[in-house]
FILUMGU-70041 format. One line per 3 residues: number of its first residue (from 1); their letters; for each residue z, x, y of N, C-alpha, C. Coordinates in steps of 0.2 Angstrom, whole numbers. Atoms other than C-alpha are relative to their C-alpha. Example, Ala and Ser with C-alpha at 12.3 -4.5 7.8 and 13.67 -1.06 7.14 Angstrom:
REM residues 2
1	as	0,4,-6,39,62,-22,0,4,6  -1,-4,-6,36,68,-5,3,-4,5;
This chain:
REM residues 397
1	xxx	3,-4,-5,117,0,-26,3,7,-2  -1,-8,0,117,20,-29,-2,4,4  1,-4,-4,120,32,-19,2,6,-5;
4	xxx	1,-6,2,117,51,-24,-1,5,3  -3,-8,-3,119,68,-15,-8,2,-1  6,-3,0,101,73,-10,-1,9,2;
7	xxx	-2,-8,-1,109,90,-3,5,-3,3  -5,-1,0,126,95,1,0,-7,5  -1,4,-3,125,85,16,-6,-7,4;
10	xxx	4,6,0,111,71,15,3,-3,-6  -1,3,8,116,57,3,-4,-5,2  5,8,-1,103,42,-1,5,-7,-1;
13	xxx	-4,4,-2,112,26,4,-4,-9,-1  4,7,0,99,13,-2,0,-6,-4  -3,8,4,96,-3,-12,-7,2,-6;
16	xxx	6,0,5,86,0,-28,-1,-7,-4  3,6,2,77,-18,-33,-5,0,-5  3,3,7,74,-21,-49,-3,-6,-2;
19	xxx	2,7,4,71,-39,-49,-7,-2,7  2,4,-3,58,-41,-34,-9,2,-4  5,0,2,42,-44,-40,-5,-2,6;
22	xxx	5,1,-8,30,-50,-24,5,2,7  -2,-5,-5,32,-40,-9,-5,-4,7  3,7,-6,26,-50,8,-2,-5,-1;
25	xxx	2,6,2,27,-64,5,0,0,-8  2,-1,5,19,-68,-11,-7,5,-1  5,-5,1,5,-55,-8,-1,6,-3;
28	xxx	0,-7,1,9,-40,-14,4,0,-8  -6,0,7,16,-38,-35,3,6,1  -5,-6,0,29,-27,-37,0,-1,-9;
31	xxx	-3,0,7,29,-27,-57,3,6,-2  -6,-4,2,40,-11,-56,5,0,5  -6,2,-6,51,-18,-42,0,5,4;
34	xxx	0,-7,-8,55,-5,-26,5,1,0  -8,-3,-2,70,2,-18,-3,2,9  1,-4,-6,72,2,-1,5,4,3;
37	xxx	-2,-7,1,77,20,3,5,-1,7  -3,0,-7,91,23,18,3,8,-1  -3,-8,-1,97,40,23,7,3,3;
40	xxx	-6,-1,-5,114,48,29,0,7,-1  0,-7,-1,114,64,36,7,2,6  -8,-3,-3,132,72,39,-2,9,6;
43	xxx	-3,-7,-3,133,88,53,3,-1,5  -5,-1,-8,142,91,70,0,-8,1  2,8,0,133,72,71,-2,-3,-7;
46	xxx	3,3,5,130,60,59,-5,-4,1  3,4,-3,114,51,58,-3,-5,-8  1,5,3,108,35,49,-5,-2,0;
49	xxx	9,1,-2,89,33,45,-1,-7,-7  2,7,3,83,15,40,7,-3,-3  -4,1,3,92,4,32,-4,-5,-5;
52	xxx	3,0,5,87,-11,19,-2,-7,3  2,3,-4,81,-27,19,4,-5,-1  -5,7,-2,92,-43,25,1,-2,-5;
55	xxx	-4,3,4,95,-51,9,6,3,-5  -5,-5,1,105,-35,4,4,3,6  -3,-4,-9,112,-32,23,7,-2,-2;
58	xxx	-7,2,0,130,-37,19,2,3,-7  -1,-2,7,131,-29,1,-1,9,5  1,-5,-1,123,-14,9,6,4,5;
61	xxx	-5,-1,-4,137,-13,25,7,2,-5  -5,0,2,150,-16,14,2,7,-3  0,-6,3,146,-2,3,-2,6,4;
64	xxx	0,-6,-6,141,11,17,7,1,4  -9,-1,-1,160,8,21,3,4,-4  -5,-4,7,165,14,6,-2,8,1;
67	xxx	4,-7,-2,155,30,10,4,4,6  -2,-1,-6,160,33,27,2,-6,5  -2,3,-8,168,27,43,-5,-2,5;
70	xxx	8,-1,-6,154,17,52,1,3,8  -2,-1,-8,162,21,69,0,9,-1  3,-7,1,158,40,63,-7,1,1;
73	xxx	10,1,2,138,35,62,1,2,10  2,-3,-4,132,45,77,-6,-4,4  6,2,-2,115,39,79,-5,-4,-6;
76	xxx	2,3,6,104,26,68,-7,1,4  8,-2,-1,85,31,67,-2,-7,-4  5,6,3,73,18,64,-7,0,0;
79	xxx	8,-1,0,56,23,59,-6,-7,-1  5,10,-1,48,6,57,4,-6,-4  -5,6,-1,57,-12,59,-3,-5,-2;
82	xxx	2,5,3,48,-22,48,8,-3,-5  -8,2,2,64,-32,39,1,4,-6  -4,-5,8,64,-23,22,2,6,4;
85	xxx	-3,-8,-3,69,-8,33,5,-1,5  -4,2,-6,78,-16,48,5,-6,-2  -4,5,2,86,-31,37,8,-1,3;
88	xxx	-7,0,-1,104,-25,39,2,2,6  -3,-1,-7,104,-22,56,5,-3,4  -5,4,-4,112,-35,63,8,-1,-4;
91	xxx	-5,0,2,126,-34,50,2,5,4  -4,-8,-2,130,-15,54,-1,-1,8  -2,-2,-8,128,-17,74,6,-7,2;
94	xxx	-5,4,-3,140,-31,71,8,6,0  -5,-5,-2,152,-17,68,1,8,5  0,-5,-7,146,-3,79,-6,-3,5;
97	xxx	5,4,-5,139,-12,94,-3,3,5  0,-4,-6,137,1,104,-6,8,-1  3,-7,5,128,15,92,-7,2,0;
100	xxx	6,-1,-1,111,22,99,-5,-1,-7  5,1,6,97,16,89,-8,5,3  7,-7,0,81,30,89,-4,-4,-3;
103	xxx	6,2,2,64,22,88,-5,0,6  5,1,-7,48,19,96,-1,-5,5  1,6,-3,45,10,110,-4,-9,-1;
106	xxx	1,7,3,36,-3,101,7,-1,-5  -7,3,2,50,-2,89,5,-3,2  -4,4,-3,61,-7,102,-2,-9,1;
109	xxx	2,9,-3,50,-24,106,0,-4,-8  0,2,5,50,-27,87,5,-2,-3  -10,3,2,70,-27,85,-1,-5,4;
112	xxx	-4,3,-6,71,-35,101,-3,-10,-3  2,6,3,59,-49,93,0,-4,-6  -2,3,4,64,-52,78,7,-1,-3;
115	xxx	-8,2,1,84,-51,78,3,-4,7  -2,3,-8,84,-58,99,6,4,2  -7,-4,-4,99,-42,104,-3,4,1;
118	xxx	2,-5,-4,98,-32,115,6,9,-1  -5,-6,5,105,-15,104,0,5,6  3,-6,-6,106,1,114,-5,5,-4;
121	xxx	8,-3,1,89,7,111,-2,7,2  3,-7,-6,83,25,115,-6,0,-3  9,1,3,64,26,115,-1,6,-2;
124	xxx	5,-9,0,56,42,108,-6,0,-3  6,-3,-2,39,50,107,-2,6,-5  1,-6,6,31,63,94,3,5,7;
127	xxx	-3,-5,-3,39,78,100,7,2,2  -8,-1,-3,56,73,105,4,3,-4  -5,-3,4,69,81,96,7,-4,2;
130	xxx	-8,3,-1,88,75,94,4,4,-2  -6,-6,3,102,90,90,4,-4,-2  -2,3,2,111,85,78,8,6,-2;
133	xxx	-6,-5,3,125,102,75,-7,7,0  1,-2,1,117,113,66,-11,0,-1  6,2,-1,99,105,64,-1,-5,7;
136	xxx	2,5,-3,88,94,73,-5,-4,-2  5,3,4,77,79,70,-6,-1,4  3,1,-4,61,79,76,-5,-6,-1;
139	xxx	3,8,2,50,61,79,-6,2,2  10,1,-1,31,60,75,-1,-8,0  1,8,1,25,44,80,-7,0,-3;
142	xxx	7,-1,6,13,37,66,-2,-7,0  4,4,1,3,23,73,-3,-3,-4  4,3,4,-3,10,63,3,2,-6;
145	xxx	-1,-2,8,4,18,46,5,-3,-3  5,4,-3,5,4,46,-1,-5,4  -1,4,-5,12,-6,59,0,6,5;
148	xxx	1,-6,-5,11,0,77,7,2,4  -5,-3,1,30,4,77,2,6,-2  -3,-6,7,31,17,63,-1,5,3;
151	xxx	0,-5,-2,36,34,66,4,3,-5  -4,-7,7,42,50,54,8,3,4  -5,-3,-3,57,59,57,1,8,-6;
154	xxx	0,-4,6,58,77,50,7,5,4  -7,-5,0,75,89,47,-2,6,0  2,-7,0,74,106,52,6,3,-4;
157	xxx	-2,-1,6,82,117,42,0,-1,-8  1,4,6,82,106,26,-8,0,-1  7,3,-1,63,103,31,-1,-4,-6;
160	xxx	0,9,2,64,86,25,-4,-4,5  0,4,-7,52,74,33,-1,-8,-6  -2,7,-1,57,56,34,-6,-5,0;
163	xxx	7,5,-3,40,45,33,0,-5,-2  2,7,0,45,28,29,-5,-3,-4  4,3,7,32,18,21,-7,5,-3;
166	xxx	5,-3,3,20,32,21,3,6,-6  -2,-3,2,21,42,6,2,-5,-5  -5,3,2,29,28,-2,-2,-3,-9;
169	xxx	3,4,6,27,18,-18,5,-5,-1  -4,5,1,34,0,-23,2,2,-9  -3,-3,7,45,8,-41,7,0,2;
172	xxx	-4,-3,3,60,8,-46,4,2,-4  1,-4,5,68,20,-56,10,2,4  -8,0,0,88,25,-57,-1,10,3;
175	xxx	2,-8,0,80,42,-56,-4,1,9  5,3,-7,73,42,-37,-3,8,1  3,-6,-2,63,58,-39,-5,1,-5;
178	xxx	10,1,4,43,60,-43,1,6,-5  -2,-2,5,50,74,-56,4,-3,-7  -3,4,7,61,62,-66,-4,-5,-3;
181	xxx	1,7,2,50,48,-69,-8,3,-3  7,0,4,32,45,-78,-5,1,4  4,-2,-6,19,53,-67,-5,-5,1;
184	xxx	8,4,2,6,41,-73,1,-8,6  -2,6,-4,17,26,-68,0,1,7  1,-2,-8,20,33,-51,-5,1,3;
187	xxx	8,1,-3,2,36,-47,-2,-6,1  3,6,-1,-3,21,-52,3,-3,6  -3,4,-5,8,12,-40,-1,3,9;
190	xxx	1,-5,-6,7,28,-27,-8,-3,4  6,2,-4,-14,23,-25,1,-7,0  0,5,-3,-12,4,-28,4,-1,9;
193	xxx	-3,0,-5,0,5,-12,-4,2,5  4,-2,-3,-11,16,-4,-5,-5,2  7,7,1,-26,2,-8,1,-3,2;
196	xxx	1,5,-1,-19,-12,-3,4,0,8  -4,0,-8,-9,-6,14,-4,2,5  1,-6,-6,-16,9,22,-7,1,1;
199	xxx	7,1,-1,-34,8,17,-5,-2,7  4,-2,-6,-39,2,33,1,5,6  -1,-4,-4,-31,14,42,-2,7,-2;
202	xxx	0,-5,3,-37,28,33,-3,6,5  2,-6,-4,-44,37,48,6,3,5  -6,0,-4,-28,37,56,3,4,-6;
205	xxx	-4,-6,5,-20,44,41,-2,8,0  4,-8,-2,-33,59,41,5,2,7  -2,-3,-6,-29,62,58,7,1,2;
208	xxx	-7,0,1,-11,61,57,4,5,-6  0,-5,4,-9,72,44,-5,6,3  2,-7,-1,-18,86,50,3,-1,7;
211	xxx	-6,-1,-5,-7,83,68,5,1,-3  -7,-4,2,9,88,57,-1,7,-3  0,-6,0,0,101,49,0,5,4;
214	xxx	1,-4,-8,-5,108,68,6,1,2  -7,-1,-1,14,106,70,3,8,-5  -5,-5,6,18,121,56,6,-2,-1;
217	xxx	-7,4,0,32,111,52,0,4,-11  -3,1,7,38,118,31,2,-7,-2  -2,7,5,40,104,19,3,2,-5;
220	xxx	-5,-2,8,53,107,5,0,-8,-3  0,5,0,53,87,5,0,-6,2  2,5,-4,47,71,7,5,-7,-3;
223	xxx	-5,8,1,59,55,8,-2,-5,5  3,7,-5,49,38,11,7,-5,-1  -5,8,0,57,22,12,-1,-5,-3;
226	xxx	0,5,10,51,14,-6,-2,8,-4  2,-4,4,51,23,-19,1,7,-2  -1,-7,1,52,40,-27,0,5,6;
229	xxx	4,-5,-6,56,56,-16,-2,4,-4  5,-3,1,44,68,-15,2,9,-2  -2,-5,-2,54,84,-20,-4,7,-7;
232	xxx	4,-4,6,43,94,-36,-7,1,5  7,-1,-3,28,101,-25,-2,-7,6  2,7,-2,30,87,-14,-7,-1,7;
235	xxx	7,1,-3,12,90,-3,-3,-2,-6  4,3,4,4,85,-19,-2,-8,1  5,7,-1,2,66,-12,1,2,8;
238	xxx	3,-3,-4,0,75,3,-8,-1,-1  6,-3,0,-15,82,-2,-4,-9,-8  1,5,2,-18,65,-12,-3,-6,6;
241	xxx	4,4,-5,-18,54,2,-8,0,5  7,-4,-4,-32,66,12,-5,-3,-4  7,3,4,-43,62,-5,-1,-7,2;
244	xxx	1,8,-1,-38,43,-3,-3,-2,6  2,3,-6,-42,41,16,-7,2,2  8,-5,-1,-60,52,12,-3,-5,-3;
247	xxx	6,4,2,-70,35,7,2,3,-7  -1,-2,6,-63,37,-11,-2,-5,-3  1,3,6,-70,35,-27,-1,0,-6;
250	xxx	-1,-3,8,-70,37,-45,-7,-2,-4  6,4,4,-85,33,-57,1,-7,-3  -3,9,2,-81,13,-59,-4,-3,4;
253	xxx	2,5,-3,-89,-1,-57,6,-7,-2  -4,8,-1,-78,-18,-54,-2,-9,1  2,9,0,-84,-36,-59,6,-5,0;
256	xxx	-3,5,-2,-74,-48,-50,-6,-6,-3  5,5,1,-80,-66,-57,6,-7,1  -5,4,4,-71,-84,-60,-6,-5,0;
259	xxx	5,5,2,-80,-97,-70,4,-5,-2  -1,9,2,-79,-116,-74,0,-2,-7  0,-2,8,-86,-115,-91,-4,3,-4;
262	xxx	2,-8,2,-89,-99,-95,-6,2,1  6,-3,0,-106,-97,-91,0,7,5  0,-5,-3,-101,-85,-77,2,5,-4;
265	xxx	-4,-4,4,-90,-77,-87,-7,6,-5  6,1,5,-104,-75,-99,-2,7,4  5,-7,-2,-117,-64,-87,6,4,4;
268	xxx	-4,-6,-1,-100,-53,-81,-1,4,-7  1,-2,6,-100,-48,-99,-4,3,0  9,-4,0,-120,-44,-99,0,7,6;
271	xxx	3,-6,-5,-120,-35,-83,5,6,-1  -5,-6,3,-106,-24,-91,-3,1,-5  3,-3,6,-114,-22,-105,-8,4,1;
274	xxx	8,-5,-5,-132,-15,-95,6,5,4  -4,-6,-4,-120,-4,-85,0,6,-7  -1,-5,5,-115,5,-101,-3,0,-4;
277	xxx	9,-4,3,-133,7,-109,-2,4,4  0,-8,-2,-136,18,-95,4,4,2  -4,-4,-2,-122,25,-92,8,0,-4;
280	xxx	-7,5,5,-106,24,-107,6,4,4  -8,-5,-5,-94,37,-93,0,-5,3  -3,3,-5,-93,27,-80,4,-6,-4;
283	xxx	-3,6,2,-79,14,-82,0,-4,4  3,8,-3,-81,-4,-80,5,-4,-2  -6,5,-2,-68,-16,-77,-2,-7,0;
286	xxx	0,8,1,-68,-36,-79,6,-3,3  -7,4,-3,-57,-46,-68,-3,-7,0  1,6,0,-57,-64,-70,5,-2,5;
289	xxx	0,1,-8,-52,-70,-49,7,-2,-3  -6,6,0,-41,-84,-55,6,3,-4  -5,-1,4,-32,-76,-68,3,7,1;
292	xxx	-2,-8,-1,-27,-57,-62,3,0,7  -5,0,-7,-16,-51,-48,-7,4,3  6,0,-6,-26,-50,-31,3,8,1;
295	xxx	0,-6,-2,-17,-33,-28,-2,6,-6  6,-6,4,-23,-24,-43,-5,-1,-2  9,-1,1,-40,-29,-43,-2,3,7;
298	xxx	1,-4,-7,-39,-23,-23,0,6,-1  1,-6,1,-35,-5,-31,-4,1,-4  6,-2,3,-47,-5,-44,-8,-2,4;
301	xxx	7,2,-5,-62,-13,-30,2,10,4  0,-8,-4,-54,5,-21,-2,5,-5  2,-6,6,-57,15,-37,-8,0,2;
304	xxx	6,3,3,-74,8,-39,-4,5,6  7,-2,-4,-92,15,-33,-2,-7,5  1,7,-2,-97,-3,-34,5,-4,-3;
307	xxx	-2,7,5,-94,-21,-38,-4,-5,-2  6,7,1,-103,-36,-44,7,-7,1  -5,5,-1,-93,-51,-38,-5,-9,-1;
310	xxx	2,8,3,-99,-69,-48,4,-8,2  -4,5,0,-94,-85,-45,-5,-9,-2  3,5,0,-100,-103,-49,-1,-3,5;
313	xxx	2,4,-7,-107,-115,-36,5,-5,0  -5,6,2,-93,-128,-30,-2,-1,7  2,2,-8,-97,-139,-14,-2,4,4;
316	xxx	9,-4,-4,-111,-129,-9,5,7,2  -2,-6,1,-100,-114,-11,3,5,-5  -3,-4,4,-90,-101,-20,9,-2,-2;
319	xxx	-7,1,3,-73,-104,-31,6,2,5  -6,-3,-7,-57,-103,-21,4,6,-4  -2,-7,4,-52,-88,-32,-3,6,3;
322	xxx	4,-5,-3,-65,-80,-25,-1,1,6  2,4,-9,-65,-89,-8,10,8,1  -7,-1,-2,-45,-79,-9,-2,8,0;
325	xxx	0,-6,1,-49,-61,-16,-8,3,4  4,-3,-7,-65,-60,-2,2,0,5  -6,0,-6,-51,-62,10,2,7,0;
328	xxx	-4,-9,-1,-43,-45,5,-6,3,1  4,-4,0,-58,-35,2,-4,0,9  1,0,-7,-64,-40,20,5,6,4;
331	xxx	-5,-3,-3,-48,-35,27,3,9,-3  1,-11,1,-48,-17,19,-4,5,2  1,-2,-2,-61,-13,28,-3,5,-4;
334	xxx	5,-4,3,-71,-4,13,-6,4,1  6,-3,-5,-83,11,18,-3,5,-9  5,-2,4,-99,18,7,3,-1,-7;
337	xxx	1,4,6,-97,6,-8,-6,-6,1  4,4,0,-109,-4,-14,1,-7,-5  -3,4,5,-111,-21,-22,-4,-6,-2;
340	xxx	3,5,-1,-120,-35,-28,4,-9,-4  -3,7,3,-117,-56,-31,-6,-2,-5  1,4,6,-120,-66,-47,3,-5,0;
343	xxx	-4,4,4,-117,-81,-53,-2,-7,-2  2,9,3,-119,-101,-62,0,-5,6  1,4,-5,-124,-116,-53,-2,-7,-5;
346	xxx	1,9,2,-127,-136,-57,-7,0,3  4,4,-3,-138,-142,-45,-3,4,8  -1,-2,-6,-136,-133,-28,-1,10,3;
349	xxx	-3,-5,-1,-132,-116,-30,2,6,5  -1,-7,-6,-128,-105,-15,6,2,1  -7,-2,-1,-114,-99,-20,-4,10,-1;
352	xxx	3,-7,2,-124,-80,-24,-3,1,7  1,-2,-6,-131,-80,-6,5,1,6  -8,-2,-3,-115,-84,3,4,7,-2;
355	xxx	-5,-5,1,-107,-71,-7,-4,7,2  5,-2,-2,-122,-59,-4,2,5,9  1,0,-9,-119,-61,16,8,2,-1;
358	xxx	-8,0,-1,-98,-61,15,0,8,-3  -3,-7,3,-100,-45,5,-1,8,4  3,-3,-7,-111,-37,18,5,0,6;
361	xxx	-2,1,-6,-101,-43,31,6,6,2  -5,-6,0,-87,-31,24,-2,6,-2  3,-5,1,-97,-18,23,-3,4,-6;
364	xxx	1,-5,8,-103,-15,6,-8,0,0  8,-1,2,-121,-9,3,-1,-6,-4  3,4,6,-130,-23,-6,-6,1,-4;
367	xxx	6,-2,2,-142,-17,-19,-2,-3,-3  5,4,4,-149,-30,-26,1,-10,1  0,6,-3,-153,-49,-22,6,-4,-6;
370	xxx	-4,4,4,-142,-52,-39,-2,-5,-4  2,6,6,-144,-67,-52,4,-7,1  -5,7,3,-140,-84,-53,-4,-5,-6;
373	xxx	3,5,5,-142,-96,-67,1,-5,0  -3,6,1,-144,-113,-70,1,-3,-5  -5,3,6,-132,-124,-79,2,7,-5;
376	xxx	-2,-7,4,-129,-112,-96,-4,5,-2  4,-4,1,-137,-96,-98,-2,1,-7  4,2,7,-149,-95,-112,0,9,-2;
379	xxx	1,-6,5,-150,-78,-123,-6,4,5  7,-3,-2,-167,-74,-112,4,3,8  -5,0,-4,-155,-77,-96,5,5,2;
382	xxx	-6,-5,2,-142,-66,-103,-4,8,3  5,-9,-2,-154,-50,-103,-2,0,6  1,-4,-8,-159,-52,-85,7,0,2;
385	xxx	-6,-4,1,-141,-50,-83,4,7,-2  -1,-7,-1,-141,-34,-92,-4,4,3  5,-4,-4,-154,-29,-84,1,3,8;
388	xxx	-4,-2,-8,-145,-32,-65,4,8,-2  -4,-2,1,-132,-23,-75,-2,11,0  3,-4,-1,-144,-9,-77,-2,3,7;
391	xxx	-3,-5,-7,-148,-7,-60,3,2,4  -4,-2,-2,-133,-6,-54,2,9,-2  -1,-9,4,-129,11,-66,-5,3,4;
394	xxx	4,-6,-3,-146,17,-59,2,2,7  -4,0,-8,-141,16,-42,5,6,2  -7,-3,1,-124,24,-45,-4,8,0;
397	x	0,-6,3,-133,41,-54,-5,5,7;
């Protein structure tokens, strides 16, 4: 665990995880691991923003010993209480048992629910302030982003705000500043993150971000609780996320498929290939369900214009691969994209109608009735394939 001197008197006190690879559960890949970020800020008072998650809670204590006297910790801020941020709690109140904890009133029912103690709680409110010496911190509460706990916390003077998972990214890096590291990789991770958390709330984020800007508050920098801070121009994913929460899209089409013996496979291939006959700019992407992580195909469906999502017929329905990754897309709650289904069949095939109706239900324009073929598609087969593949692209233009 390293801690490093973010100014004179903030030092980061967090846990940088190299080795976790799924993040809830098994939902989420972390294939450049996280760090969950903690903060300690020295003035007249001392305050303690987040901490990490329980499996490092007794590593994390011990080592914030070494830093300081916890019976010197003032005041511990908790801007949202899901356990990678709230983990070590009950270690550290096993030594100061007495030490106001700052959060929101759902945060209070959320500790209260998941550790069963009754900590001394103070509730706060966008607005409140806490004096802390020289500064003060002020709390923005930030509904839904993405639990209905979560709230900011910003340093005056420093103008430093505190936002927790917003902001955030699942990376770790020894370097914990979006200047030291590879921009490219930090993006990428910065929008998957985006994609697969905050996307439904995207209208709350809008609105939420122009309520801080209404506060004229200065930002010299931004310290989430994963990931890189925000200290080189740090409104640049500021003004990134306002793009992301604006129905974003890039020129991409996304073929989700999984097939039994290749024949689906087969017409994904054709309908990418009629895509870029009439169109060689736009990119097109191929994901095969079964075999790719459901979280990076969830931020390339958010890149995307459209999709075309294929599947073979199995008991009178759609592959469980498919049956898994129309579960997330549902729940992201996708706005003005479009999409259509394809796919092989034996005997039965209503796996292209179901998916048809499921794709609609989550909102995506369907622009076309789509294809299916029986048993393996023949050469003649194929081309009405690129032909879907075509309309799609005209659609797009």
């Amino acid at each position: 665990m390293s801690y490093f001197k973010i100014t004179d008197s903030i030092t980061y006190v967090g846990k940088i995880d190299w080795e976790l690879r799924h993040f809830h559960g098994e939902e989420y890949s972390t294939q450049r691991g996280s760090s969950y970020n903690s903060y300690l800020i020295r003035d007249e008072k001392t305050v303690l923003i987040d901490t990490v998650w329980g499996p490092f809670g007794r590593e994390y204590v011990d080592k914030l010993k070494r830093e300081i006297n916890l019976k010197e910790i003032d005041y511990i801020i908790m801007n949202h209480n899901e356990v990678d941020h709230s983990g070590a709690l009950p270690y550290l109140m096993e030594e100061i048992p007495d030490t106001p904890i700052y959060c929101t009133a759902n945060g209070k029912k959320i500790l209260q629910g998941t550790y069963h103690k009754d900590w001394n709680f103070v509730e706060v409110k966008t607005g409140d302030r806490l004096n802390i010496g020289s500064r003060e911190l002020i709390f923005i509460e930030a509904r839904m982003l993405h639990w209905p706990d979560t709230m900011f916390c910003y340093l005056t003077g420093d103008n430093i705000l505190f936002s927790n998972d917003g902001f955030g990214q699942h990376f770790a890096s020894e370097h914990l500043y979006n200047d030291l590291v590879d921009t490219s990789e930090l993006y990428a991770e910065a929008i998957k993150y985006y994609a697969n958390i905050l996307t439904p709330f995207s209208k709350m984020v809008i609105a939420k971000i122009n309520e801080i800007v209404q506060m004229n508050l200065p930002i010299n920098m931004i310290c989430p609780s994963h990931g890189v801070i925000w200290r080189d121009n740090p409104l640049q994913i500021v003004h990134k996320y306002l793009e992301w929460a604006n129905d974003y899209q890039e020129n991409q089409v996304t073929i989700i498929y999984d097939t039994m013996w290749n024949s689906t496979r087969k017409m994904a291939e054709s309908i990418a290939q009629g895509i870029l006959m009439v169109n060689p700019d736009i990119t097109v992407k191929l994901y095969n369900a079964a075999r790719s992580d459901k979280t990076d195909v969830i931020a390339q469906v958010f890149r995307s214009k459209a999709i075309a999502v294929g599947s073979s017929t199995i008991n009178n329905g759609y592959l469980s691969s498919i049956a898994a990754i129309m579960e997330e897309i549902k729940g992201m709650k996708f706005k003005k994209k479009q999409a259509v289904a394809f796919g092989s069949y034996g005997w039965s095939g209503e796996a292209i109608k179901l998916l048809s109706e499921e794709l609609k239900k989550a909102g995506f324009e369907i622009i076309d009735e789509g294809v299916r073929m029986l048993w393996t598609p023949s050469e003649d087969d194929l081309l009405e394939c690129v032909e879907l593949g075509k309309r799609i692209a005209e659609n797009l233009n």
